[in-house]
N, C-alpha and C positions, 0 to 999 in steps of 0.2 A: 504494500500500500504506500502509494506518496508519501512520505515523512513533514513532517514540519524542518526539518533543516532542507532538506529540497527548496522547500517552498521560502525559507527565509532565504538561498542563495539566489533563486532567481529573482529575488524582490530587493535584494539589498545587493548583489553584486553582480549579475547577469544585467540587471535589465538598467541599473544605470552607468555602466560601460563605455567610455566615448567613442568605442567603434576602432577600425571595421573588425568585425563579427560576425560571420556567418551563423545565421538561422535558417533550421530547416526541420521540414515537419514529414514525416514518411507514414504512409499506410504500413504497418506491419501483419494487420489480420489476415491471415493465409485463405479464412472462407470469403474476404470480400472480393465484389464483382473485379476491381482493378488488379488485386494478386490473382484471380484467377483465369483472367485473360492474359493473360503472361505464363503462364502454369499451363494454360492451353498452347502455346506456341512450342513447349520444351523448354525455356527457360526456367535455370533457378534464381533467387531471391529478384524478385520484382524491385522490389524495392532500392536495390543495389542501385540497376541498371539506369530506375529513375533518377536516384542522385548521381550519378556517375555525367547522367548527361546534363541534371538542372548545376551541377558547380561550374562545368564545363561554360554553359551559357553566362553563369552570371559573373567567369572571371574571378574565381576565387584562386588564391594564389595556391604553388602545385603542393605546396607539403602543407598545409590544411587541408587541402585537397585529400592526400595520398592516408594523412592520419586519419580521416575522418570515414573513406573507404573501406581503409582496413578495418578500420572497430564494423564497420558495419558487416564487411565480409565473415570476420571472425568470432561476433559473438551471435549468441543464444537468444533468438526475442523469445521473448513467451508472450509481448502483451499485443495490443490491439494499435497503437499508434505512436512513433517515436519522432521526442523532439529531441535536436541535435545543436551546441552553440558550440562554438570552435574560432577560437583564433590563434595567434602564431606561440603562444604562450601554454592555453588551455583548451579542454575538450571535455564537455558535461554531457550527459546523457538521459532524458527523462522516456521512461517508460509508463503508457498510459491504459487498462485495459479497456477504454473505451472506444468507439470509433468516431471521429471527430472527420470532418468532410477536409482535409488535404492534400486531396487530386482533384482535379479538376476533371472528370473525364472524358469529356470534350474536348479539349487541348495536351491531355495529359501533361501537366502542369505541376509542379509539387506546388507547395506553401515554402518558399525559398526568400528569405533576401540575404544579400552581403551589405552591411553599411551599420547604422546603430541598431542595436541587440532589437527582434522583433516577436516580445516575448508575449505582448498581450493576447495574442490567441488563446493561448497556452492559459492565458490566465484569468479571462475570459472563459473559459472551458472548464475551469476549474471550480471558477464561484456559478458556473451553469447547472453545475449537478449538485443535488442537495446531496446531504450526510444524512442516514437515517442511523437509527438504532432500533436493535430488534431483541426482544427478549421471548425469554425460550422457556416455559412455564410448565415444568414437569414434577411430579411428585418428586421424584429422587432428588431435584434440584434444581435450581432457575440458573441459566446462563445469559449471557449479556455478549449481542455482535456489534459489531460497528459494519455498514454497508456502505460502502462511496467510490466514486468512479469505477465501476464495477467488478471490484475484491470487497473481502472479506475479511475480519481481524476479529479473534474473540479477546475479550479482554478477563484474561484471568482471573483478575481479583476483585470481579463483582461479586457484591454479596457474600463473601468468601467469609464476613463475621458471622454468618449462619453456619452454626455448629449441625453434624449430622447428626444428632441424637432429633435437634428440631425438625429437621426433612425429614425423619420416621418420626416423629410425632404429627409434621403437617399430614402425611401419607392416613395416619391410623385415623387423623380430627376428621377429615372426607365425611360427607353424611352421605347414604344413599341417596338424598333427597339433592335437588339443584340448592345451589347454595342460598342462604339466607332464608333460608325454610325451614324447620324443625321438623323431622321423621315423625310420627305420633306410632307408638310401641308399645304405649305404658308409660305413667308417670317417671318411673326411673330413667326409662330410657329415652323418655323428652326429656329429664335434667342432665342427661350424659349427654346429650345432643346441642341443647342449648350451650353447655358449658365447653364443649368440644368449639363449638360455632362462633362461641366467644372467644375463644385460643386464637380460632383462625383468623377473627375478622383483626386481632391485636396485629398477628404477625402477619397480616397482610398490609395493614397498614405502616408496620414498620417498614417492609422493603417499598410499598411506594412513599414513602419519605425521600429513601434512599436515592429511587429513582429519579428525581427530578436533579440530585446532584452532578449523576453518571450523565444526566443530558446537557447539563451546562458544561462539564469537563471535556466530552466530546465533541460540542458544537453541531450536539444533533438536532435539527427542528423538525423532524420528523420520526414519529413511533411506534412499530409494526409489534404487535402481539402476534405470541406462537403458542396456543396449545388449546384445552377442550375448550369450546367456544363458554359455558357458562360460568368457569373458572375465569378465565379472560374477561369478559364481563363484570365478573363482578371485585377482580382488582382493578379494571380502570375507573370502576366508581369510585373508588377509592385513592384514586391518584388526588395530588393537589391540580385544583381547578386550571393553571395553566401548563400544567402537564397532560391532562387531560386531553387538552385542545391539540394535542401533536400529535395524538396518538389516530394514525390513517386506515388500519386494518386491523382484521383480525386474522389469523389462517389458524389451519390444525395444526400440529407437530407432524413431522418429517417421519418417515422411518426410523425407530432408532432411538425413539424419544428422548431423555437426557444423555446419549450416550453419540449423536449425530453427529458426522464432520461438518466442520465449518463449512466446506463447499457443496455439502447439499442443503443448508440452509440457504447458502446464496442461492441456488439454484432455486428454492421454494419462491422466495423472495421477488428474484430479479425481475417475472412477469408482469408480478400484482406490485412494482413501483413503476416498470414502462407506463401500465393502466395508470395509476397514480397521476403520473407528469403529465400524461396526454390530456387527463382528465384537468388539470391546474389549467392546462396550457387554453383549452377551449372556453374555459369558466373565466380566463381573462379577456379573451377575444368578445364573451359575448359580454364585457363588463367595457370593452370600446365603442362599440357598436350605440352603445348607449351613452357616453361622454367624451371618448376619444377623438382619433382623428389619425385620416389615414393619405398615403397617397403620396409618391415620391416628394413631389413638390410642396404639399402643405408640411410633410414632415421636416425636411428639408430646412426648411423656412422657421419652424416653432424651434426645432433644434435649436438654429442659432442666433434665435431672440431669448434662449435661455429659459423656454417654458414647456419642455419636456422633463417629467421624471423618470418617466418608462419608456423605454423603446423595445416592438416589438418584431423580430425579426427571424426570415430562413436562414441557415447557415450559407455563408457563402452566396449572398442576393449577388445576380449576376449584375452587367452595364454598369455603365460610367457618368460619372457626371463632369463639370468642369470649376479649376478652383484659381482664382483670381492669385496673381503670384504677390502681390504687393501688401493684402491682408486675410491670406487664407480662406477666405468667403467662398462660400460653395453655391453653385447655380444648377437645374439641369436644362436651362439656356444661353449655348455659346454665345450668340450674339446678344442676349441682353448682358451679360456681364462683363463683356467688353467694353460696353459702351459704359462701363464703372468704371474697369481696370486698365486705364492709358499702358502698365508696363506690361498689358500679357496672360493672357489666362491659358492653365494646362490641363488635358486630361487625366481624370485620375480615377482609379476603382472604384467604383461607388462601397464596397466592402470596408476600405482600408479609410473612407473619408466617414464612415457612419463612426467604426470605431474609434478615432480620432476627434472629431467632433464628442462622443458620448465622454471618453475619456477627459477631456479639456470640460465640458460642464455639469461633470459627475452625474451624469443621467446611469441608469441602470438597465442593463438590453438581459433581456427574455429572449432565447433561442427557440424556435418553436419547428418539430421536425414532423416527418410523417403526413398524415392526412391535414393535420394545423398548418404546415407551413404549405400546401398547395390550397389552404382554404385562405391564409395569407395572403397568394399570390394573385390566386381568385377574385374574392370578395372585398381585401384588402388593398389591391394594385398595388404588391408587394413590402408593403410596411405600415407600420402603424403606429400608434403610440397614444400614452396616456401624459394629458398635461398637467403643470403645476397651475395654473390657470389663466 
């Protein structure tokens, strides 16, 4: 899983570098369409050959060039998309198990520049996937995952002040009855039940106590329950009221129940968060639709009168627009903005001017993939946004 020291080098010494730097961004997933059109030719590592030919083009000098092939030739990916910074000094390496859009494949194109470090995608990509936590609610014992970028990390020493004598005492307190319900037996055995039912509701309150600490320490905002759905239920009532609100699903427990690998919990998982995001992602579009505002040009425009907070966008929006060289001002009409900028207007990606512009007004962009970003392109004339007003 991405480390916090990763992330504080590309934040404090990666990305303010005064250049030149090569960045570069590779598809590593062996099942996507671009590795496997290469895969069909008889070629191996796709990926090589793309960089081989994008350093080529952009003039990167030959021994960053030559170090930066060899690592590629010679190691191991396992993950899903690899960024690469490298200059005549150093060579950093991030592996991502996600699949992030860095070919173009239309152009076959990497995510390439040479010049100052170009880490925001990267980091953009990062703060796009939420961190979930997932807890795993079994009689023998609760465990606790961290989910983000798509691994998996269990964290040890949740809950780990739960002595085992208490997990065979939660196991024996269980009523036949759904929980918070008292069995009726017999007067004795409604007070063993009661008193059992009172054990439980204490010690379940104790770990959701707990629970809302393991979410602040992780920086998880969102909270997947794992086990018998009425068990589940009846600790999330019990959570504190804004822990509560994080909590996104409920599922069964996996095969294996407190005894599961971490990677078949992701595996349980990974589905019912796609559903998750897609579902956020729609529930924002239809919350534009009613205040927003869409449409190259108005967005365009609101951006940089500074009354965007949200930007709403596909990965990788294709076309250009044009940007005044005298004060950065973005147009998508050449001839109106000439007649602003006496020294000159150039073209530029419409991609690389959205995130530059969001970056400069600390606006925050919503990536929206799948059937959202062709409903984007659709409904929305490919972008959109929510204003400050």
């Amino acid at each position: 899983m991405l480390d916090k020291e990763t992330l504080r080098k590309l934040r404090e010494e990666i990305a303010p570098h005064p250049g030149p730097v090569l960045s570069l961004y590779l598809n590593t997933n062996p099942a996507s369409e671009d590795v496997l059109q290469y895969s069909a030719a008889g070629k191996s590592k796709p990926y090589v050959i793309r960089a081989k030919d994008t350093l080529k083009e952009l003039g990167v000098p030959g021994e960053i060039s030559r170090r930066v092939l060899e690592r590629l030739e010679h190691d191991v990916i396992s993950g899903r998309t690899r960024a690469v910074f490298a200059d005549e000094d150093n060579l950093t390496v991030v592996d991502l198990n996600v699949d992030l859009p860095v070919v173009d494949l239309s152009s076959g194109k990497l995510e390439a520049h040479w010049g100052e470090p170009y880490v925001l995608p990267l980091l953009l990509a990062l703060d796009e996937f939420e961190r979930y936590a997932v807890i795993l609610l079994d009689e023998e014992r609760w465990r606790l995952f961290e989910v983000y970028l798509g691994e998996v990390r269990e964290i040890a020493d949740a809950f780990r002040a739960v002595d085992s004598d208490n997990w065979r005492k939660l196991a024996e307190a269980k009523p036949g009855t759904p929980f918070g319900v008292a069995a009726r037996g017999g007067s004795g055995q409604d007070r063993y039940d009661r008193r059992m039912l009172a054990w439980t509701h204490r010690f379940y309150r104790r770990l959701a106590a707990e629970t809302g600490g393991w979410l602040e320490r992780l920086g998880a905002e969102r909270l997947i329950l794992m086990g018998q759905s009425e068990e589940a239920k009846y600790f999330e009532n019990l959570l504190p009221k804004a822990v509560r609100q994080r909590v996104v699903a409920r599922l069964p427990l996996p095969p294996g129940g407190s005894k599961v690998e971490p990677s078949a919990v992701l595996r349980a998982v990974e589905v019912k968060i796609a559903e998750i995001e897609r579902a956020q992602e729609a529930k924002l579009l239809d919350r534009i639709r009613e205040e927003g505002t869409w449409g190259l040009a108005q967005v365009l425009r609101a951006l940089q009168e500074g009354r965007v907070h949200l930007l709403v966008m596909p990965w990788r929006p294709a076309g250009s627009v044009w940007r005044c060289r005298e004060n950065g001002y973005y147009d998508v009409a050449k001839e109106r903005l000439e007649q602003l900028c006496p020294g000159g207007v150039d073209e530029a990606p419409l991609a690389q001017a959205l995130v530059d512009l969001a970056e400069l007004f600390a606006v925050e962009i919503e990536f929206v993939r799948g059937e959202n970003a062709e409903l984007v392109e659709r409904e929305f004339a490919g972008l959109a946004a929510l204003k400050r007003w």
